[in-house]
C-alpha positions as CSV (number, residue, x, y, z in Angstrom):
1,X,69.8,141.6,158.8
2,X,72.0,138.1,159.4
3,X,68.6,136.3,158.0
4,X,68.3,138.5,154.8
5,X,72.1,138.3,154.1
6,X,71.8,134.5,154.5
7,X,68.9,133.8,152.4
8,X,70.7,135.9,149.6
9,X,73.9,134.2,149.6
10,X,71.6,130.5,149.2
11,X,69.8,132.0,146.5
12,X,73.1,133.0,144.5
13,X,74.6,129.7,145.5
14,X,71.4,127.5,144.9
15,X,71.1,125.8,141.4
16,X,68.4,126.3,139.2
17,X,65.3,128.7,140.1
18,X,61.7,127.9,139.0
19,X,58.8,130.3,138.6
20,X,56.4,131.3,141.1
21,X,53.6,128.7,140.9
22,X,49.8,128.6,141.6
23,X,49.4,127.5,145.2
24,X,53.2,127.8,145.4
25,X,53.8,124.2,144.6
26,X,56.1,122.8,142.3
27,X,54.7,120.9,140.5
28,X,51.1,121.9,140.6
29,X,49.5,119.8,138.1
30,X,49.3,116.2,138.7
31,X,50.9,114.1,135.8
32,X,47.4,112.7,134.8
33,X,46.2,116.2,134.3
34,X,49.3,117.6,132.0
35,X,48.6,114.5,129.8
36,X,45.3,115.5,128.9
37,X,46.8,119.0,128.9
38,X,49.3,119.0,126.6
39,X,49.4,118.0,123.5
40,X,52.4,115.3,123.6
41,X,54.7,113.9,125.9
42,X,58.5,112.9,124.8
43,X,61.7,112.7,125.9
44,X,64.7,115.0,124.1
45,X,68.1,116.4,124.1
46,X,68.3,119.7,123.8
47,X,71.2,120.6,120.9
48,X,70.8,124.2,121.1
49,X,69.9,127.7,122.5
50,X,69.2,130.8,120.2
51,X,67.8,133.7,122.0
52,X,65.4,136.0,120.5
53,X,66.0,139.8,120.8
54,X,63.8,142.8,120.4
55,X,66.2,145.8,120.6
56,X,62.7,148.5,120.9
57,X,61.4,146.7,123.5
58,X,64.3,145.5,125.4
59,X,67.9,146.8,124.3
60,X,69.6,145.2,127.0
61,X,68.6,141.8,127.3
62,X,67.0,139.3,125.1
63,X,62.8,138.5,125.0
64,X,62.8,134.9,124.2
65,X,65.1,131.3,123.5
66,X,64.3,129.1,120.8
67,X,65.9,125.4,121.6
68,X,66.2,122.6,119.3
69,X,65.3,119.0,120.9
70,X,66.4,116.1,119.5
71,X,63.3,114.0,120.1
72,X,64.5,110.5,121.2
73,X,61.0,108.8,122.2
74,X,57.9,109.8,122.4
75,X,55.6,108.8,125.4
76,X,52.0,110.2,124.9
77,X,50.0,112.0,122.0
78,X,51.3,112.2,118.6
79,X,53.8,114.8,117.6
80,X,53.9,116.7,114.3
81,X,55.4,113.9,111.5
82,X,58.4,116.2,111.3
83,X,59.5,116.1,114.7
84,X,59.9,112.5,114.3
85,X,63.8,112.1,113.3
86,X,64.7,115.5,113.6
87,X,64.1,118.7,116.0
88,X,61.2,120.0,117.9
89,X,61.3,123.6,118.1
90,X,60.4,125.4,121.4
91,X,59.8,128.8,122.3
92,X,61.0,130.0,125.8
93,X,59.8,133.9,127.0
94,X,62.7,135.4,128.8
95,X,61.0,135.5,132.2
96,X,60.9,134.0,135.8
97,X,58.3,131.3,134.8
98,X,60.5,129.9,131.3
99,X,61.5,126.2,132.0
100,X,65.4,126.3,132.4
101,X,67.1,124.4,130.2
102,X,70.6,123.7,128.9
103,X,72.4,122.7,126.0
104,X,73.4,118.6,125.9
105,X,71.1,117.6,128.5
106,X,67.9,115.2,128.5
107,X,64.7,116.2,129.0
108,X,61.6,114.5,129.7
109,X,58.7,117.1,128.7
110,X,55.4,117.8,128.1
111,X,54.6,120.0,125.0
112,X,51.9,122.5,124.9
113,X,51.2,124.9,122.0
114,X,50.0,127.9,121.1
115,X,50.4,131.2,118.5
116,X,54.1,131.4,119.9
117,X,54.7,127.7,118.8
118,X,55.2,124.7,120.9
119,X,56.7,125.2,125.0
120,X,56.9,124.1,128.5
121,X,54.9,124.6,131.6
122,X,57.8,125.6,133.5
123,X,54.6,124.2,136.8
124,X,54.3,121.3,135.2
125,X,56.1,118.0,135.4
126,X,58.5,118.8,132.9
127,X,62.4,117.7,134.3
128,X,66.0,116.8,133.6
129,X,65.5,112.7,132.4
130,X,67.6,111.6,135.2
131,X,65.1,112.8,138.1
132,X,62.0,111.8,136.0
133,X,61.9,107.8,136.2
134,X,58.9,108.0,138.2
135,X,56.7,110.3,136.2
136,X,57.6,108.2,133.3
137,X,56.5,105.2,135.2
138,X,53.0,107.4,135.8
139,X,52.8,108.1,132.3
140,X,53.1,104.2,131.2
141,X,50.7,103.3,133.9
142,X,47.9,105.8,132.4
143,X,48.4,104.4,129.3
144,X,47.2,100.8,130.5
């Protein structure tokens, strides 16, 4: 009983979850492979969070974010001409595997899409800026 109260009271205090991942690693795709995976790599501020809610489906609670990124650089691939200067868009499903992320902070990601729009493999190598300066060292050293 002491062990199960303990572990609760770390995960309330602990800071942010992520989802369950194959192999349950974090991450579990090398930086090489989400490169080739996705279909461009920048760095962004997120400037804000709208959430998306189907009252049918789920009354209570919401089924999706949308958040704006200012994109400040990009790194890999070639974005759509329009998020150049202004906002990428990104859709976020309301459920243990969305990629956390907060309003004001830096981003380094790596943008997949598909019929929902563009988003995050909340596996992937995807992080706050400040604890990324090694996977953008990777990503410069693939481009050589």
């Amino acid at each position: 009983m002491v062990r199960f109260l303990l572990i609760a009271i770390l995960l309330c205090i602990s800071g942010q979850l992520y989802a369950y991942c194959e192999g349950g690693k974090y991450p579990n795709i090398s930086v090489a492979e989400e490169i080739k995976e996705s279909k461009f790599v920048v760095v962004g501020k997120v400037t804000s969070r709208r959430i998306v809610v189907d009252s049918e489906s789920d009354p209570e609670g919401y089924e999706a974010e949308i958040f704006q990124v200012s994109v400040e650089s990009v790194l890999r691939g070639r974005p759509p001409k329009y998020v150049m200067g202004q906002y990428l868009s990104l859709f976020n499903f309301n459920a243990s595997s969305r990629f956390p992320m907060a309003v004001g902070e830096k981003y380094l990601l790596f943008v997949s899409s598909g019929s929902d729009g563009f988003w995050i493999n909340s596996c992937g190598n995807s992080a706050e800026f400040a604890d990324s300066q090694e996977t953008i060292r990777l990503i410069k050293k693939a481009r050589r």
